[in-house]
C-alpha positions in Angstrom: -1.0 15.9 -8.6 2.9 15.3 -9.0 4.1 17.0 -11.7 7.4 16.6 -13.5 9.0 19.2 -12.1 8.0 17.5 -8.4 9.4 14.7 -9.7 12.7 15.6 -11.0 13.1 17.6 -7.7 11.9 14.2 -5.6 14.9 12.5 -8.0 17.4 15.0 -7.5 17.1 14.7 -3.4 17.0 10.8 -4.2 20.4 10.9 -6.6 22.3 13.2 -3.9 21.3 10.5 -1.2 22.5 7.6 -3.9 25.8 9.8 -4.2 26.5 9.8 -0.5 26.4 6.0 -0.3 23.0 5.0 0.9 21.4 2.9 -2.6 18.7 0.9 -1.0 15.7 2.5 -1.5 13.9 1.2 2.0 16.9 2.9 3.6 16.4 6.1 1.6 13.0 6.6 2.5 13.7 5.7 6.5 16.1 8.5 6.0 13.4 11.0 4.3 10.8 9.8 6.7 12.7 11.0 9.7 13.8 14.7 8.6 9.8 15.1 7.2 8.8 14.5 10.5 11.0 16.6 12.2 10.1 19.3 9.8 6.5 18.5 10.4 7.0 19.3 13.8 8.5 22.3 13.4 5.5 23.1 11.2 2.7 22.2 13.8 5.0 24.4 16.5 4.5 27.5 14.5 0.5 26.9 14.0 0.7 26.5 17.8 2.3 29.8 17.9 0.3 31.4 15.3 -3.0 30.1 17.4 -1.1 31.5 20.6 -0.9 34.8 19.2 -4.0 35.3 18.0 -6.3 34.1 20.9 -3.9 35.0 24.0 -4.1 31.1 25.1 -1.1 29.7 26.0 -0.8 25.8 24.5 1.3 22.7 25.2 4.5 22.8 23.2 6.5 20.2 21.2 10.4 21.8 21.4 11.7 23.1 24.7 11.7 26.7 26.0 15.4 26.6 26.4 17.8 28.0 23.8 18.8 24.7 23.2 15.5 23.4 22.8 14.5 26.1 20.2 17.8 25.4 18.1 16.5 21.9 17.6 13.5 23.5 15.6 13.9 23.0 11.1 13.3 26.9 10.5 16.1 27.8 13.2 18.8 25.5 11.9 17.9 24.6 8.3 20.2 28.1 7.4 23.2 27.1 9.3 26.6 25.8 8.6 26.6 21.8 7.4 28.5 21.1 10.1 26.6 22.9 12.7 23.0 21.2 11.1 24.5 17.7 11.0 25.8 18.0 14.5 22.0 19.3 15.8 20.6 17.0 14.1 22.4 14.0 14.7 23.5 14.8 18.1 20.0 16.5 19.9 17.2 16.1 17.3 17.2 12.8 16.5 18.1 11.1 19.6 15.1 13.8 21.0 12.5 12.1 18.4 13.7 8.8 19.3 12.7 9.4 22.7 9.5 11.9 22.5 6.7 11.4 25.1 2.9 12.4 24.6 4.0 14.8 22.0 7.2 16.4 23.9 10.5 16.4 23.2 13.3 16.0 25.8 15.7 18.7 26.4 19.3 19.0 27.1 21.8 20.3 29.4 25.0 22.8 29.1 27.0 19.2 29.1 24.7 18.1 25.9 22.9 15.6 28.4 19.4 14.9 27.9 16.7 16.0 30.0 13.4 14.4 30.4 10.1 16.3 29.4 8.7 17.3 33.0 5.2 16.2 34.5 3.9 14.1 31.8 0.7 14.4 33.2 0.5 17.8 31.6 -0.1 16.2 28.2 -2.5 14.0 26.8 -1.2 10.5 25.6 -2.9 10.6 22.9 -0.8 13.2 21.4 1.9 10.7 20.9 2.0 9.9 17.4 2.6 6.0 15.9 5.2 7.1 14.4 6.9 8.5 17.7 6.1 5.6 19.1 8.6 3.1 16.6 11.5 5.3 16.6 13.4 3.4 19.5 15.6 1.5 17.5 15.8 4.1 14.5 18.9 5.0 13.2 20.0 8.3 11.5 22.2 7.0 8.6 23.0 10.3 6.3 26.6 9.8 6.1 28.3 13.4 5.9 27.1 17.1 6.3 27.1 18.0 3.0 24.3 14.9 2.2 22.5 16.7 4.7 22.3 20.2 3.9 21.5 19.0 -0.2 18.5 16.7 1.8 17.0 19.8 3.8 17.5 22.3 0.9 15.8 20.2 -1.8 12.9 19.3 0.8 12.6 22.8 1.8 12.6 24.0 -1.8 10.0 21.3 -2.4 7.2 21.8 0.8 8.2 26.0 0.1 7.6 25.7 -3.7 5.7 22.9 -5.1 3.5 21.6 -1.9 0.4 22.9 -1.6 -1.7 20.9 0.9 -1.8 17.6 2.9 -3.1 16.2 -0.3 0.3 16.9 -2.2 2.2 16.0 0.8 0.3 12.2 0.6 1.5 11.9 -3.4 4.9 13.0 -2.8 5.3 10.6 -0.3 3.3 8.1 -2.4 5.7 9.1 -5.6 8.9 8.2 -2.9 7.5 4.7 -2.1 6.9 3.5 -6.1 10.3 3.2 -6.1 10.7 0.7 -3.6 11.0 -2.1 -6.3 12.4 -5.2 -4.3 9.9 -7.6 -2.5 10.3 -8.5 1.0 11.9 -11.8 1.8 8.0 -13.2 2.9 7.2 -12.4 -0.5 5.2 -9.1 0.5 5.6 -6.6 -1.9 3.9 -2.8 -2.5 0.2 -2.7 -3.8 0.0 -0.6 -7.5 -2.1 2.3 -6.7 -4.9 2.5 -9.0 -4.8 -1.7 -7.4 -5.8 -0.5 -4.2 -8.0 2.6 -5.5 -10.0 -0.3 -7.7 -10.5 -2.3 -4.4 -11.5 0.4 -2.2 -14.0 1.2 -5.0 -15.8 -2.2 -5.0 -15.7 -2.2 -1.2 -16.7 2.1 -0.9 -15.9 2.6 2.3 -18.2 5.3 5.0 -16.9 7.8 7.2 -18.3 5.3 10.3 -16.4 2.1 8.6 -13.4 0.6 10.8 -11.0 -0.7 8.3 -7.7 -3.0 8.7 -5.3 -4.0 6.8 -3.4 -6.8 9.0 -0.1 -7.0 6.8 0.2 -3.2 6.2 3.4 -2.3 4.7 3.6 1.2 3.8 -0.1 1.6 4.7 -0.9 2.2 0.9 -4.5 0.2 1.5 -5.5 2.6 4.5 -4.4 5.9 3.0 -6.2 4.9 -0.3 -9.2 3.7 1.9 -9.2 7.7 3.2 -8.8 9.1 0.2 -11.8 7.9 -0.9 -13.9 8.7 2.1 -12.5 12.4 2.4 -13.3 12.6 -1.4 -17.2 11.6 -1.0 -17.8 12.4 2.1 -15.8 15.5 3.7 -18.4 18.0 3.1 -20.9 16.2 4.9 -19.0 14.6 8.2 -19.4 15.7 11.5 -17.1 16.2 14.3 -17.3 12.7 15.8 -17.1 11.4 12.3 -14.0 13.7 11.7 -12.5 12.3 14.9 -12.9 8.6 14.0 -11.3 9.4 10.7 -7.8 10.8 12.7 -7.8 7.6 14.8 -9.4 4.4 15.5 -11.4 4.1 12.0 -7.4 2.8 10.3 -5.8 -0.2 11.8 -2.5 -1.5 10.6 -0.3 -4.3 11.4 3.2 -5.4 10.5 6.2 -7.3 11.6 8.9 -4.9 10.0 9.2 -1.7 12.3 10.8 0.4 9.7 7.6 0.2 7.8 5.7 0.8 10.9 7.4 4.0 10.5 6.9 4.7 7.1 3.3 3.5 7.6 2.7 6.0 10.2 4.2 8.7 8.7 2.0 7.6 5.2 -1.2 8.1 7.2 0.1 11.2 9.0 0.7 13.1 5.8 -3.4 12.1 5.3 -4.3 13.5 8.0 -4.6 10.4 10.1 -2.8 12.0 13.1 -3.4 8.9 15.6 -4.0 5.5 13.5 -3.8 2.3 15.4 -0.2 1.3 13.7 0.9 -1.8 15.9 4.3 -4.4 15.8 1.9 -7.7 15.7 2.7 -11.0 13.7 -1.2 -10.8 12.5 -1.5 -14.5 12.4 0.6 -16.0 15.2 -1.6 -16.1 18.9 -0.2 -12.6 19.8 -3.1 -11.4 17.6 -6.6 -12.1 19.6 -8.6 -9.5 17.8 -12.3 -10.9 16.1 -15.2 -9.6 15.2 -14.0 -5.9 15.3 -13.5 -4.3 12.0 -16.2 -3.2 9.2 -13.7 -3.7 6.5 -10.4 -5.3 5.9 -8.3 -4.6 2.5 -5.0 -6.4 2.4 -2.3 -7.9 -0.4 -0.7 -10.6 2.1 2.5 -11.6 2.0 2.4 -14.9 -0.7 5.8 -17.0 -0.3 6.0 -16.9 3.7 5.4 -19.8 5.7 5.1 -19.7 9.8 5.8 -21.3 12.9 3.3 -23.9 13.4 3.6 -23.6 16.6 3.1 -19.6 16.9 -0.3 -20.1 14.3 -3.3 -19.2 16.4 -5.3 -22.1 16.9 -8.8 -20.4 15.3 -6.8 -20.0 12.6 -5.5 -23.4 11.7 -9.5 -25.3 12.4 -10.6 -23.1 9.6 -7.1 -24.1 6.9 -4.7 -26.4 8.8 -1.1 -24.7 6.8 1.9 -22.6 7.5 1.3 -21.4 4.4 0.6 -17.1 5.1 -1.5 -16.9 2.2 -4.2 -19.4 3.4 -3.8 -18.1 6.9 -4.5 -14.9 6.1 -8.1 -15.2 4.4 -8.8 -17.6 7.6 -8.2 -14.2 9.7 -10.2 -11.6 7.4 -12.8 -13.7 8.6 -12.3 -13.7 12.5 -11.5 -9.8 12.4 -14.6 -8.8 10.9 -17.5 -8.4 12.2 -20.7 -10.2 10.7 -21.7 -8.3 7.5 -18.0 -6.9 7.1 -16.9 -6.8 3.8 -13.3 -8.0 2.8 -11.1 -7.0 -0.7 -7.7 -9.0 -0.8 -5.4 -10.1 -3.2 -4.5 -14.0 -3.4 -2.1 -15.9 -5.7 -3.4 -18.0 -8.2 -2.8 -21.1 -6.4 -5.5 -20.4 -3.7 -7.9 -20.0 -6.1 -6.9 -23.9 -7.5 -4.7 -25.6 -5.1 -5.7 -29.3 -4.4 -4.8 -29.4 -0.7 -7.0 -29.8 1.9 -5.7 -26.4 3.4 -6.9 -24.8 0.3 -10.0 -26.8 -0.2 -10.9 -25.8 3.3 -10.5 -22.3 2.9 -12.2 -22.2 -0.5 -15.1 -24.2 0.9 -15.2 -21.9 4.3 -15.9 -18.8 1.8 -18.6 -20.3 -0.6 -20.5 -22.6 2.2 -20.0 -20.4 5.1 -20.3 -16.6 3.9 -20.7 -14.9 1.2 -18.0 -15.2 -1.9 -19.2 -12.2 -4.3 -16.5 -11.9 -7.2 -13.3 -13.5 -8.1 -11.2 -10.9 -10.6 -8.2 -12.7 -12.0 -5.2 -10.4 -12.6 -2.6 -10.7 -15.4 0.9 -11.8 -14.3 2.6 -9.0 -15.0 1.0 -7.1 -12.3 3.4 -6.5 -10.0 6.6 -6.4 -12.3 9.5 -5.6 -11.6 8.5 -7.4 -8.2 7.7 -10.5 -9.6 5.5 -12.3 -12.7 3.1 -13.9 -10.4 -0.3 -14.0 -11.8 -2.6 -12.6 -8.8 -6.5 -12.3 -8.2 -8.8 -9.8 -6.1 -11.4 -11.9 -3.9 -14.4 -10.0 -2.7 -16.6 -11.7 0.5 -18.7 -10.8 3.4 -18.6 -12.7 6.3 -22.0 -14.1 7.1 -21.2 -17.2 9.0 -24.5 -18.3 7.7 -23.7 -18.6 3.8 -25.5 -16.4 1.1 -23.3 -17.3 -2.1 -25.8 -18.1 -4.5 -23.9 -17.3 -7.7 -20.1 -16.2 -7.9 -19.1 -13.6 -9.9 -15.9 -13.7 -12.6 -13.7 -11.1 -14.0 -11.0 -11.8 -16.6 -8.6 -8.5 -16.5 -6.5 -8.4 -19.6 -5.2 -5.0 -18.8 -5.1 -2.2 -16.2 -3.8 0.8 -17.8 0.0 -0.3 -18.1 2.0 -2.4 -19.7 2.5 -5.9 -18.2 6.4 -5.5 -18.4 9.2 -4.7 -16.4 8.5 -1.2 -17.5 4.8 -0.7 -16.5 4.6 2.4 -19.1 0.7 3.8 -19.5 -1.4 2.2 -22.4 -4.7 3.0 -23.0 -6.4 -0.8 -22.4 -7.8 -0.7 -19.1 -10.6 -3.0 -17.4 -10.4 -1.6 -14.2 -13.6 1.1 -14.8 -15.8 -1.8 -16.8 -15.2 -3.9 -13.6 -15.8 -0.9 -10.9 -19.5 -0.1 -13.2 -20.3 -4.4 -13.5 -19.7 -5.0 -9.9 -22.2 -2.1 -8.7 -24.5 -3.2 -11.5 -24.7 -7.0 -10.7 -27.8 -7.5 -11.9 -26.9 -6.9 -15.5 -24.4 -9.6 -15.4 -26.9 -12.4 -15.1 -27.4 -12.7 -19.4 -23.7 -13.0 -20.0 -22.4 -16.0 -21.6 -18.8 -17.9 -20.7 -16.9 -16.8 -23.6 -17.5 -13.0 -22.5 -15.1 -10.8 -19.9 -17.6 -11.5 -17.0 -20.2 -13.9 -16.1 -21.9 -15.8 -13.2 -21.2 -19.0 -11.9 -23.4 -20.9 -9.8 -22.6 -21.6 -6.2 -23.3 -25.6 -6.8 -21.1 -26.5 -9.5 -18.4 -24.6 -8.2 -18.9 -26.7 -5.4 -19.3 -29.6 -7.6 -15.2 -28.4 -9.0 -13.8 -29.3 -5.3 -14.7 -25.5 -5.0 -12.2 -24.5 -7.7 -12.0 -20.6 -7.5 -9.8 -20.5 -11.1 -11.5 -18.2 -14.0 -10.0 -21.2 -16.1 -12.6 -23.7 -15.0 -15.1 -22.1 -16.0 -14.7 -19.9 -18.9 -15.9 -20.7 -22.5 -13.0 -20.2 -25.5 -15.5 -19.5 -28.5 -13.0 -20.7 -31.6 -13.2 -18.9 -34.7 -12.4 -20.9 -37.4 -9.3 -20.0 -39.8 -9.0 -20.2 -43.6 -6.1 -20.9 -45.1 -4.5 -20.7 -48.2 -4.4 -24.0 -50.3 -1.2 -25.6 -50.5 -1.0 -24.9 -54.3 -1.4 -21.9 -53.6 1.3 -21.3 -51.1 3.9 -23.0 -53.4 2.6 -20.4 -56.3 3.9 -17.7 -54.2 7.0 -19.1 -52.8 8.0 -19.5 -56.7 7.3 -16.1 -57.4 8.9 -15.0 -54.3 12.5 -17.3 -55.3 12.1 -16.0 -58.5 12.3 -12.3 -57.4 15.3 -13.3 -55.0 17.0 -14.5 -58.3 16.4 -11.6 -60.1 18.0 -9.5 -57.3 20.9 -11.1 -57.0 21.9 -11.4 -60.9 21.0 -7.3 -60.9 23.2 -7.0 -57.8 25.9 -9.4 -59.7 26.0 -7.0 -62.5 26.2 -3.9 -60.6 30.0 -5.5 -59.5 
């Protein structure tokens, strides 16, 4: 749990970072993301040694054995002058990072030249993390050595102090990435929290689940997904189970590789060491995978349109668009495999558009598999983003139908206030729908004018497969009693003659 203090220390590193000249926030946490991983290696170096010690066998090493090498470590420079940090950092460190191999770093000469690693052979590939892997065309941006030194102090003071555990380490970083408040020019935009907690809670995901998320971002759906396995299931996994849950059970994909970075380093700091973090355009024809994953949970980008060209042509058979929103629930459908289960969030308009692209898709989901609930979102979800009213579609692919009755949600609230401020109220849907989804078989009394109700695959089908809460709910009116009219004009006489009466006391008073 963040606590204030966290915070205000979080804010502090944030403000010195603003002060230096760096103010958008993307950049700021590119900048973070790079000196916590090069603290984190440092870290993992001294377990190494600490393992070394204690059981006499010698280990593969991340830094160097040279002098220079070790000086490229946080704990032997973090003390130093600025000058002498900035110029490690900037001059050996990074660069090193940028070019690490099977989880090596470089060395340099007496001329400040690098040196490759030696026999790569020695080391397993898979040591390499994804984040190691996109930090080619990284760029180290802090502009003076006094920036620097404020960065590594208050970071030091924070993981010395205030962080416990890999579990704090996760909520710090999460804490960093709420204040990325601008969408992405494709319309893509960060997932609330306790959104993608209520979505990997109607989906509950197993230690032996593969799950994807095809339009990643910061990874916020994966790292949420293992939360929630580690918190039912880590007293009970075994070592194969364990393994799966460090590498192949998280896929992510994304065409921005500064958020491959921060995706990977997201995961890393939950103990996802190796996560399948890949540079793909998830709908275009670069992207071949079907049938593969258990799971996919995914908030798609909603304004972006494609090349037509580039659209994979499975894609476009199931919703002829450019339109990413469409495309996207199209490829949910070819990356799962049959019985996988799929939690995503849609704009309105795909639940109601009239073209035959949205038609299509709707249709492909009711006839073809298995449409479970439709939860219709207030607008003011993702604020300061943007006011676009948004719903969470739940389906398992079938390819052999199975929606017999559809199930509606009308959230009115989610625990914060629907304005640009998002302060915590007490109204808050999101445990009533978590308890009716897993108890479906209550819902089958309700009546259209309550919260949630059923409605039948066939006259959904009978609404050109109209997926809008809208259609289909019942407004129960309660008629209003008003005052008569004589009545009325009783009181506004009363209420002129009091106005009267304070004026000519008022009058007097002068």
């Amino acid at each position: 749990m963040i606590t204030g203090v966290i915070k205000n220390k979080v804010d502090k590193i944030w403000t010195d970072i603003w002060a230096g000249g760096i103010t958008n926030p993307l950049t700021v946490i590119e900048q973070l993301t790079y000196l916590m991983f090069i603290r984190s290696l440092d870290e993992k170096e001294l377990e190494t040694e600490e393992f070394e010690n204690m059981t006499g066998e010698k280990m593969d090493k991340i830094f160097p054995q040279s002098a220079v090498g070790q000086s490229m470590r946080w704990s032997k420079f973090k003390n130093n002058d600025p000058r002498e940090i900035y110029d490690v950092i900037s001059r050996r460190v990074f660069p090193a990072i940028k070019s690490m191999k099977h989880g090596r770093l470089p060395d340099f000469n007496e001329q400040g030249e690098m040196v490759e690693a030696g026999d790569d052979s020695a080391s397993d590939t898979q040591n390499e993390t994804a984040f190691a892997r996109y930090m080619s065309d990284a760029m180290f941006l802090i502009p003076t050595p006094q920036v620097l030194q404020k960065i590594i102090t208050g970071l030091d003071d924070l993981y010395e102090h205030d962080i416990a555990d890999r579990d704090m380490q996760g909520d710090l970083y999460e804490y960093m990435l709420g204040k990325l408040a601008t969408a992405g020019q494709n319309g893509q935009f960060r997932t609330p929290k306790h959104i993608r907690e209520m979505m990997v809670e109607l989906l509950q995901p197993t230690p032996d689940d593969t799950i994807c998320d095809p339009a990643c971002g910061t990874a916020g759906f994966l790292v949420s997904a293992a939360e929630y396995i580690r918190k039912h299931y880590e007293d009970t996994m075994t070592a194969e189970q364990w393994e799966h849950f460090a590498g192949d059970a998280f896929t992510g994909f994304d065409t921005d590789r500064t958020m491959l970075r921060i995706s990977a380093m997201n995961l890393m700091l939950h103990s996802i060491s190796h996560p399948e973090i890949d540079y793909s355009d998830s709908v275009s024809k670069q992207n071949q995978i079907s049938d593969r994953f258990t799971i996919c949970l995914a908030n798609p980008p909603f304004k972006g349109t494609v090349d037509a060209e580039s659209i994979h042509d499975n894609l476009k058979a199931v919703t002829n668009t450019k339109k990413t929103e469409l495309l996207f629930l199209a490829l949910f459908l070819r990356m799962l495999k049959k019985g996988g289960r799929c939690a995503c969030i849609v704009p309105d308009g795909v639940l109601f558009g009239s073209s035959k692209a949205h038609k299509a898709i709707r249709k492909e989901l009711v006839e073809n598999h298995q449409l479970r609930a439709v939860i219709s979102m207030p607008s003011g979800m993702f604020k300061p983003y943007a006011g676009v009213s948004t719903a969470v579609l739940v389906f398992t692919k079938t390819g052999a139908g199975g929606t017999e009755n559809v199930w509606f949600y009308d959230m009115k609230a989610d625990g914060f206030s629907l304005d640009d401020k998002r302060s915590e109220v007490a109204e808050n849907d999101i445990p009533d729908i978590i308890e009716r989804f897993h108890h479906l078989d209550k819902e089958t009394d309700r009546q259209r004018t309550e919260q949630s109700f059923f409605v039948p695959k066939q006259e959904i089908a009978d609404n050109d497969y109209d997926l809008s809460i809208n259609k289909y709910k019942k407004v129960e009116y309660v008629p209003v009693e008003y005052p008569s009219t004589t009545e009325l004009m009783a009181d506004l006489h009363e209420l002129e003659m009091e106005i009267t009466a304070g004026l000519a006391e008022l009058e007097g008073m002068l």
